[in-house]
N, C-alpha and C positions, 0 to 999 in steps of 0.2 A: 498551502494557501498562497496565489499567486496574488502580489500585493498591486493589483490593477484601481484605474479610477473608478469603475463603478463599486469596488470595494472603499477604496477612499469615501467614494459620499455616500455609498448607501446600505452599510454594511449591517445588515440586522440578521439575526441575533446578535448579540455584540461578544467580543472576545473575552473570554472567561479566565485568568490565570490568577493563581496562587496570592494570598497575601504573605504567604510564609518566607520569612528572612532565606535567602541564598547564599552559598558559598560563590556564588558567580558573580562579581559586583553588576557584568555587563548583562544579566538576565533582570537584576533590580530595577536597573537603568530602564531595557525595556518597558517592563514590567510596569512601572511608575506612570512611562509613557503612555503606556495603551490605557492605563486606569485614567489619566485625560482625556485620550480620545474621546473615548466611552462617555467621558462624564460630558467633554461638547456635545456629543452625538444626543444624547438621552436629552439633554435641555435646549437643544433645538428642535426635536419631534415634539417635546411637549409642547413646548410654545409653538410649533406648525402645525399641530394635529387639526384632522380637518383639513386644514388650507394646502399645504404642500409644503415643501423647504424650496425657500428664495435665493438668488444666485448668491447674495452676502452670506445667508446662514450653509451653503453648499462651497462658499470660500472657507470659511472659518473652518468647516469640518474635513478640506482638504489639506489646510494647514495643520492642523492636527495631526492627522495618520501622516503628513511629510516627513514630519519630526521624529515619528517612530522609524518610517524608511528611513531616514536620513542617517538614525543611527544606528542599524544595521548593517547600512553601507560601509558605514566610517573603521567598524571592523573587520580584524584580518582571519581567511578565512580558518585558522585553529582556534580563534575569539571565536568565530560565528558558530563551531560544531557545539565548543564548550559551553556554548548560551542556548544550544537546542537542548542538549545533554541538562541542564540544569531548570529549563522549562518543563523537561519530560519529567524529572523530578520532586518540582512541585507540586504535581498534583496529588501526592499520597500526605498533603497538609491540608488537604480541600475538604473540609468534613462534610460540607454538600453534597457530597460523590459520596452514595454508599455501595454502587455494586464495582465491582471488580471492572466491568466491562465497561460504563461511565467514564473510572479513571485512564484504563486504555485508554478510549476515545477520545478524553481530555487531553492527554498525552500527546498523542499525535497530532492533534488540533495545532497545538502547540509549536511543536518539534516541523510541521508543513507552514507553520509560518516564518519561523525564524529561518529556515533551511529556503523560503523562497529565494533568497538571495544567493544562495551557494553558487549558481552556476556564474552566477556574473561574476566571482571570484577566479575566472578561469581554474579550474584544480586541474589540477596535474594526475596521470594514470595510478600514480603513488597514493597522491590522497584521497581518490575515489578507495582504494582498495582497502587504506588503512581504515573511512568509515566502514566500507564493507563487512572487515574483520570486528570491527566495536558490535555487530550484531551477534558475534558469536561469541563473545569475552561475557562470560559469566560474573565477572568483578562489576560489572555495566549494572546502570540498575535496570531491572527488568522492564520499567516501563518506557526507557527511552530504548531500550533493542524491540521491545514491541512498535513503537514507535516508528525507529527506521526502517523496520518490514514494512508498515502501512507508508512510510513516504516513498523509497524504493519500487515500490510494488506501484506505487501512483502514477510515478515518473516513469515506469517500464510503459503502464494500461495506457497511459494518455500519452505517449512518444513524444516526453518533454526533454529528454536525454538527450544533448550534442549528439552529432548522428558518427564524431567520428570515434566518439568509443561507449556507442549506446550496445553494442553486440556482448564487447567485453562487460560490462555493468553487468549486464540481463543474465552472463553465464556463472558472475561471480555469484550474484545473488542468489541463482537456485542454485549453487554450491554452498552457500555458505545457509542456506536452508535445509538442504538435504545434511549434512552436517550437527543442526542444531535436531532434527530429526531422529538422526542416530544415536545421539544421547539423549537417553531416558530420564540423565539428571536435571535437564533444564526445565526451568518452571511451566506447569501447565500454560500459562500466558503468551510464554514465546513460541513455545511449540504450535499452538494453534494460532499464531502471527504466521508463523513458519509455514504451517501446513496452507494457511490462503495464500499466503505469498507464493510457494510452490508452484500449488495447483494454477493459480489465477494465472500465473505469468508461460507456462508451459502450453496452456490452453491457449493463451491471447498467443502464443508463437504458432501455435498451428494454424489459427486461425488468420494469421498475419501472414504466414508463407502463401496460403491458398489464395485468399484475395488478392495477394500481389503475383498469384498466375493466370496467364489464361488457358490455363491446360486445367488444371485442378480447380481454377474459379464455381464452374458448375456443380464443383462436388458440393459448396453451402449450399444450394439449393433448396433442396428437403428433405426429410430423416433418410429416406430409401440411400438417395445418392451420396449423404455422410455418411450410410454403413458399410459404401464398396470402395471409399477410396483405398482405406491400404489393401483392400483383395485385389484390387485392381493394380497398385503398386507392385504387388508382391507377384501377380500374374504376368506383367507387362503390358497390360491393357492399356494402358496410359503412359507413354515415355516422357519423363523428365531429364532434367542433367543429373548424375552421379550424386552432386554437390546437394542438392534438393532433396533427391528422394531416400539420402544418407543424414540430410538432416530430419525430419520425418518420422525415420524408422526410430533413431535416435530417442524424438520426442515423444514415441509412442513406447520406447520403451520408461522412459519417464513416467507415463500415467498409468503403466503395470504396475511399475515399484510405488505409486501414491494408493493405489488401490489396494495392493495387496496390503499397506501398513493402515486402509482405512479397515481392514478384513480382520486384523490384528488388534486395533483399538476395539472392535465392537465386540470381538471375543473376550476380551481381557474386560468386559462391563464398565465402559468407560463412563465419562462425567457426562453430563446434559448439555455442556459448552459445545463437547467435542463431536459426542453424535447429531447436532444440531447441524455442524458446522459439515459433519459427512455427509448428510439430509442433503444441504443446497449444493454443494460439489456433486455430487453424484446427478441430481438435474442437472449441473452444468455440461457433465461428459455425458449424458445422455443426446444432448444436441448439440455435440462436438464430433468433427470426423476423426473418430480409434480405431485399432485393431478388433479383428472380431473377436476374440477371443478377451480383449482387455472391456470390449461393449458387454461381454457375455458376464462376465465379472462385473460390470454395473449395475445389470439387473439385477443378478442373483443376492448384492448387498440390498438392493431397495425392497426386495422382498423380505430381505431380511429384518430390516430398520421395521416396516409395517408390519411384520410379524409382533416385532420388539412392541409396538406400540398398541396393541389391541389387547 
């Protein structure tokens, strides 16, 4: 959550975190903060309800969330990951959260606030990597690796990434996805962190390379012309550079290996999280330009799932 002025004054719903004591003093610290915020925020809509908020009560409620930036800022950036890390963790003290998927959510809510700050901590290619590796460190608590898949994944979709090592980010993450993938011992939770982060970002890359050509632009067009571009690739109907049409192939071998392992879940009778979660990827690579062969293996799951459900 990017901590901007129209968040400052007019940030509704309002921020939800933990009452629960922290091992992180500077998560408390937050924490204390925003439960001010909030409490300005809530007793100047009551008393403007109806009318509007006035620039006094639009001062005061930006003085408020200041204090919360201000001290975000004031720490350094291994304070700032450990105060995301210990946000992502309060939510399993939230007895208001009863579904599994809630506390994710809460989590992340969380861990994309505290984290808006990170880039303006300039990090260095080290410390991008070392968070990178926190998503696959099993010691982590699950809901903050769930967590940095959904912030990750946000900063890949919305190109908030420094551009001069937004490439390395985006190839560590679907590695360090395909990774948490491969082991079957990590919590259903991450895994299906994992599996959107994957798919979502592999997708947004194909779809990021086309629009940034005018060779391949017309292939979005509509379904027909996303179902020829790699025949077309693969025939030479369309020349690109090396560089392009080598990343590409790449990526479409990417979305075999997510399909085949979505082909894998639905055999094995997986959970309702997961086939859920194959349901809406599967539209997504339906109106994505793939392989025909990797498209052909799209449908034959959707036929499958609607078999599953009838």
């Amino acid at each position: 959550m990017r901590i901007s002025m129209f968040f400052l004054l007019f940030s509704i719903p309002f921020i939800e975190v933990s009452s629960a004591n922290s091992s992180n003093k500077n998560w408390e610290i937050t924490h204390k903060l925003i439960n001010e915020a909030n409490a300005v925020d809530r007793q100047l809509l009551d008393k403007a309800a109806g009318k509007g908020m006035g620039d006094s009560a639009k001062s005061e409620s930006r003085r408020a969330w200041e204090r919360v930036k201000a001290h975000l800022e004031s720490l350094s950036l291994g304070e700032l990951v450990e105060t995301a890390a210990s946000a992502a963790e309060s939510v399993a003290h939230r007895t208001e959260l009863t579904e599994d998927w809630e506390r994710e959510a809460a989590a992340a809510s969380n861990v994309e606030f505290v984290l808006s700050m990170y880039h303006s901590k300039n990090p260095a290619p080290r410390d991008i990597n070392a968070l990178v590796q926190r998503i696959k460190n099993s010691q982590e608590s699950a809901y903050f690796r769930v967590a940095l898949l959904s912030w990750f994944s946000s900063q890949i979709m919305q190109e908030r990434l420094p551009s001069n090592y937004s490439d390395h980010v985006k190839n560590s993450v679907i590695q360090a996805s395909h990774d948490i993938l491969c082991d079957t011992q990590n919590p259903e939770s991450v895994r299906l962190a994992a599996y959107n982060t994957y798919s979502d970002v592999i997708i947004q890359d194909i779809l990021s390379t086309c629009k940034k050509n005018e060779i391949l632009r017309p292939y979005l067009g509509n379904s027909e012309k996303k179902s020829q571009l790699f025949k077309h690739l693969d025939s030479g109907e369309i020349t690109v550079s090396d560089a392009i049409k080598m990343h590409l192939m790449d990526r479409n071998k990417s979305i075999l290996w997510i399909v085949n392992n979505f082909s894998k879940e639905l055999a094995n009778d997986t959970s309702s999280r997961i086939k859920s979660m194959i349901h809406h990827k599967l539209r997504q690579l339906s109106n994505t330009p793939i392989g025909v062969i990797e498209h052909q293996e799209v449908e034959r799951l959707q036929f499958e799932l609607r078999k599953k459900e009838q």
